[in-house]
C-alpha positions in Angstrom: 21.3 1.4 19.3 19.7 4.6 17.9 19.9 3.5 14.3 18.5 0.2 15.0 15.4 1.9 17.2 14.5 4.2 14.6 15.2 1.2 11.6 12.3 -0.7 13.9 9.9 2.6 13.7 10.4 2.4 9.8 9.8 -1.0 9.3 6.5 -1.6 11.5 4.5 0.3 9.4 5.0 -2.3 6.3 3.2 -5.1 7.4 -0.2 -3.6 7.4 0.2 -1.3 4.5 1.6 -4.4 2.0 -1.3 -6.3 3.2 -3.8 -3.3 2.5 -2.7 -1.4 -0.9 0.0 -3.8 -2.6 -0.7 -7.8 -1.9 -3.0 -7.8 -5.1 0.5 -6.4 -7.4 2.9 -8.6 -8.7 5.2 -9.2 -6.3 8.3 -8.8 -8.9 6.7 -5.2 -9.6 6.8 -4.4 -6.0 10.1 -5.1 -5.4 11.3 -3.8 -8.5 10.1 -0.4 -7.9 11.1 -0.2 -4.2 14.5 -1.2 -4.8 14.9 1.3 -8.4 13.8 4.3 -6.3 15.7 3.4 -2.6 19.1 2.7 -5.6 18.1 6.4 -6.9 18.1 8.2 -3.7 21.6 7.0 -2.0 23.0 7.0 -5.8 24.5 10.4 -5.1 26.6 9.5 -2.2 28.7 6.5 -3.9 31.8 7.1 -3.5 34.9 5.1 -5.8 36.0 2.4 -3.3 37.8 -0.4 -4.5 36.5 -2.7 -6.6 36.4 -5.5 -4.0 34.1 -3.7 -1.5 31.8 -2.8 -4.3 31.6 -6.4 -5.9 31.3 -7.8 -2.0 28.4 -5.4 -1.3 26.3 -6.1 -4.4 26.5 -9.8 -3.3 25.5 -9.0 -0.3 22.5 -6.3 -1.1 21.8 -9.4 -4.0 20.6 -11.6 -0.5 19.7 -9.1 2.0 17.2 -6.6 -0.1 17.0 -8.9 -3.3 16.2 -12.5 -2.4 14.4 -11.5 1.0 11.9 -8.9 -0.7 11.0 -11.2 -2.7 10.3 -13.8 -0.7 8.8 -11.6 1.5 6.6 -10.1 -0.8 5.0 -13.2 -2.3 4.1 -14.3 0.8 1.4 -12.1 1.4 -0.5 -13.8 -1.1 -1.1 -16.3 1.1 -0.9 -14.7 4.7 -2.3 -12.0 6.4 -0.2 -9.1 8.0 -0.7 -10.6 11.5 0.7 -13.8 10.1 3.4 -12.1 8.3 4.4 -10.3 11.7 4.7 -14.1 13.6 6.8 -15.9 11.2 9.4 -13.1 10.7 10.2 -13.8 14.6 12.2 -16.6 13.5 14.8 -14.5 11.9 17.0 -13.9 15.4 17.3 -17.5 15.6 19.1 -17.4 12.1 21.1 -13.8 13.1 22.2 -16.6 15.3 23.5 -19.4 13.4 25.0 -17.1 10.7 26.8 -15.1 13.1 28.3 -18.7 14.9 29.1 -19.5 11.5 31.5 -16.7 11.3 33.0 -17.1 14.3 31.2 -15.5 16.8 30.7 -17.1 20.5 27.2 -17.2 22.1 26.7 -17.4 26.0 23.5 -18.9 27.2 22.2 -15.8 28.7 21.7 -14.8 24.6 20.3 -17.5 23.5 18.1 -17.5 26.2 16.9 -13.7 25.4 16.8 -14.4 21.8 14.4 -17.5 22.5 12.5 -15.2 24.9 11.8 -12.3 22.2 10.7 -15.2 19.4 8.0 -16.9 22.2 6.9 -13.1 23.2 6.6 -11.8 19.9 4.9 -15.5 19.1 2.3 -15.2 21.6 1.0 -11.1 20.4 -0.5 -13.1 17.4 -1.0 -16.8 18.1 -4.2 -16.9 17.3 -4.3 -15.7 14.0 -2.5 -18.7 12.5 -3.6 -22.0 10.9 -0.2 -23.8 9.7 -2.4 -26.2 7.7 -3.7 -23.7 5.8 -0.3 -21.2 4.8 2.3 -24.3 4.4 3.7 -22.2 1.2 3.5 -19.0 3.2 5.5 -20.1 5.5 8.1 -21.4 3.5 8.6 -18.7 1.8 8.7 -16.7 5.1 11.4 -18.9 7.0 13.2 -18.5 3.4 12.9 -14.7 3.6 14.4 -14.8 7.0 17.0 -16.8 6.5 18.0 -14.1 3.9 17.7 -10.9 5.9 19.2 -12.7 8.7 22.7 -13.6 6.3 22.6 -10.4 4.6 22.4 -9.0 8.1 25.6 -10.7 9.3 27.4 -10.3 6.3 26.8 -6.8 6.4 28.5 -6.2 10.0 31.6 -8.3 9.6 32.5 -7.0 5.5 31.4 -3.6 4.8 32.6 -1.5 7.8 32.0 1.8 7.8 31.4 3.2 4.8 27.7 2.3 4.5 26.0 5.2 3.1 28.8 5.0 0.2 27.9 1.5 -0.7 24.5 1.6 -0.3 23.9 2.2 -4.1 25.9 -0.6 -4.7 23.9 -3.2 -2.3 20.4 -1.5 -4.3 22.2 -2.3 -7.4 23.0 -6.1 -6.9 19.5 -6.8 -5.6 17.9 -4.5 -8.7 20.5 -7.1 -10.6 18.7 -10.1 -9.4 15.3 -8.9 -9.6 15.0 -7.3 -13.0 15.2 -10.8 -15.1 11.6 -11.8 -12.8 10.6 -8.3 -12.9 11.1 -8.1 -17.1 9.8 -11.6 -18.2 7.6 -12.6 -16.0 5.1 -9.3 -15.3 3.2 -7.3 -17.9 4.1 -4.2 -16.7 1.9 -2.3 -19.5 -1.4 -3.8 -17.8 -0.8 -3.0 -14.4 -2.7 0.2 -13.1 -1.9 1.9 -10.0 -4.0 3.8 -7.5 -3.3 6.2 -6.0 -3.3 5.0 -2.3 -0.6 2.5 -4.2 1.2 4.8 -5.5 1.8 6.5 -2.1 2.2 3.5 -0.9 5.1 2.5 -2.9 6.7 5.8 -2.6 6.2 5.7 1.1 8.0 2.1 1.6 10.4 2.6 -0.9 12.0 5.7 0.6 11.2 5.0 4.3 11.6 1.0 5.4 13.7 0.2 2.5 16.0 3.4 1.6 16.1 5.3 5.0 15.3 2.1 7.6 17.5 -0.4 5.7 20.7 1.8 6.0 20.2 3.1 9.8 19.3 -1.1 10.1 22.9 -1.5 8.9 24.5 1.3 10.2 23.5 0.6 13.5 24.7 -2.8 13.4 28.0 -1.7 13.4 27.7 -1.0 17.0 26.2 -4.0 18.9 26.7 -7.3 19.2 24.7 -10.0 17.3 23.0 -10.9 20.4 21.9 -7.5 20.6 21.1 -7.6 16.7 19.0 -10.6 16.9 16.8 -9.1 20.0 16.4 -5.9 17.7 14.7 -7.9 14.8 11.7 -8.7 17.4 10.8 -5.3 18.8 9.1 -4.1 15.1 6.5 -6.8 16.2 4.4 -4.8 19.1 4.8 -1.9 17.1 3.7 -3.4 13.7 0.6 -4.7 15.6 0.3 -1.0 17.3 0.2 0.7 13.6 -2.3 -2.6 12.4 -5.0 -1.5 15.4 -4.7 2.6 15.2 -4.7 2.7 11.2 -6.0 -0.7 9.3 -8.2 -1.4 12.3 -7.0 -4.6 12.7 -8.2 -6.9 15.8 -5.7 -8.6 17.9 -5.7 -10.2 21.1 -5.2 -7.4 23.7 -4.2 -10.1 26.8 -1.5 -11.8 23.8 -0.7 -8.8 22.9 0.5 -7.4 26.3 1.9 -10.3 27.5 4.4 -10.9 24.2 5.1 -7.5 24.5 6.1 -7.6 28.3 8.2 -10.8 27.4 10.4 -8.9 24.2 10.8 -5.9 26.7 11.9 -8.2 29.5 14.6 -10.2 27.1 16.1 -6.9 25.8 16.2 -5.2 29.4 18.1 -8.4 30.3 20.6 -8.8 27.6 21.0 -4.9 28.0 22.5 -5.2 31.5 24.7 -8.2 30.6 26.1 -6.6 28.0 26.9 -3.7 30.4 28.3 -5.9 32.8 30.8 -6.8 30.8 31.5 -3.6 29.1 31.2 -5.2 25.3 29.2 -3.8 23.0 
C-alpha cells in the first residue's frame, strides 16, 4: 500500500503541469522524451532474465506507458487539467473488467467502492466539463484508460517480482512503439524548449513516469485489484490540491470536499473488508 500511496503523490502533480508548460509540444515529442530518459535511468538495473519475461514485459510496457501516454498526452489539446482529472476516473471501472477477464472474482462490496470513488472523484470537478464540446478528448481519454488499466493488470498477474529488473525492458517496448510517430511525424529540428519545459520534462520524466510508474507496479503486487482500482482515484483530490496551491486553478470547494469525503469513505470501507477476511 506504500508503493501505491507514494505512486499517487507522484502522479498528481502531472495534470496541472502538462496543462501549463507542455500542451502546446507535440505530443509524440513528449512522450518520446519521457519514456528515453525514465528507459535511461532503470537501464542499469536490467538484469538477463529469460527471454520470455523480457519479450512479455515489452508488450506490456508497449500498452501501459506506450499507447496510454500517448493518448493521454494528445488529449490535452482539447481539455483542460480539471477535465483531464474527471475522465481518468473511469479507469477503476476497466482495472475491473480486465482483472474479471483473467479470472479474478469481484464481490459487490467492490464494485460498490469502485463505483463510489468514480461518482466522488466525478463530483470534485463536475462543473468544469461540457461533453459537447471535448467529444475527441474524451475518446481519447476513455482510450488511455483502458490502456493503463490492461497494462496495469497485466503487469500484476505476469511479471512477478522482478520489477525493477524489467523496467528497462517495459521503457523499451513503449520507446518501440513511439519512435515511428515520434521520427516521421514531428520536426524535431524546429521545436524550441524553455526552460520551465525543460524542467518540466525532466521533472515528469524521472518522477510520475520513472520513479511513480515502478512503485505503481511494485505495489500492485501486494493488493488486490479491488484495492488497485480504488488506488487509481485517490491522485484526483490531490491533483486538484497541487492545481489550487501552484497553477492557481479554481475549483469548486463544496465539490471538492464532498468527492473527496466520498473516495475516502469507499477506501476506508474496502479497507476493512479486505481485513475481515484476511486477503490481501
Amino acid at each position: 500500500m506504500f508503493y501505491l500511496i507514494v505512486a499517487t503523490i507522484c502522479f498528481s502533480l502531472s495534470f496541472g503541469l502538462i496543462k501549463d508548460q507542455l500542451s502546446i509540444l507535440p505530443a509524440e515529442f513528449v512522450v518520446f522524451c519521457r519514456l528515453f530518459i525514465a528507459f535511461l535511468i532503470f537501464l542499469p538495473f536490467f538484469k538477463k532474465l529469460t527471454v520470455d519475461i523480457h519479450l512479455k514485459t515489452m508488450c506490456i510496457g508497449i500498452i501501459q506507458f506506450g499507447l496510454m501516454y500517448m493518448l493521454f498526452i494528445k488529449a490535452f489539446g482539447y481539455l483542460q487539467g480539471n477535465e483531464i482529472a474527471i475522465l481518468t476516473t473511469t479507469t477503476p471501472i476497466f482495472v475491473a473488467i480486465w482483472s474479471c477477464l483473467f479470472g479474478e472474482k469481484f464481490k459487490f462490496i467492490y464494485i460498490f467502492c469502485i463505483l463510489a470513488s468514480v461518482v466522488g472523484a466525478g463530483i470534485i470537478v463536475w462543473n468544469n466539463i461540457d461533453f459537447y464540446a471535448i467529444v475527441k478528448g474524451i475518446f481519447l481519454m476513455e482510450c488511455c484508460n483502458c490502456a493503463f488499466a490492461l497494462g496495469q493488470v497485466l503487469w500484476k498477474k505476469f511479471v512477478g517480482k522482478n520489477d525493477v529488473n524489467l523496467m528497462a525492458s517495459a521503457y523499451l517496448g513503449s520507446l518501440l512503439f513511439v519512435a515511428p510517430f515520434m521520427f516521421m511525424g514531428v520536426d524535431v529540428a524546429s521545436i524550441t524548449l524553455s526552460k520551465g519545459q525543460i524542467l518540466s520534462l525532466l521533472y515528469l520524466s524521472v518522477v510520475p513516469t520513472g520513479i511513480g510508474f515502478w512503485l505503481w507496479n511494485k505495489g500492485a503486487q501486494y493488493v488486490r485489484y479491488s484495492t488497485l482500482a480504488i488506488m487509481n482515484n485517490l491522485k484526483i483530490p490531490l491533483g486538484v490540491i497541487f492545481a489550487i496551491l501552484i497553477f492557481h486553478e479554481k475549483i469548486n470547494i463544496i465539490n471538492f470536499c464532498v468527492g473527496s469525503l466520498i473516495i475516502l469513505s469507499a477506501f476506508l470501507i474496502l479497507q476493512k473488508s479486505e481485513n475481515s477476511t484476511k486477503k490481501y
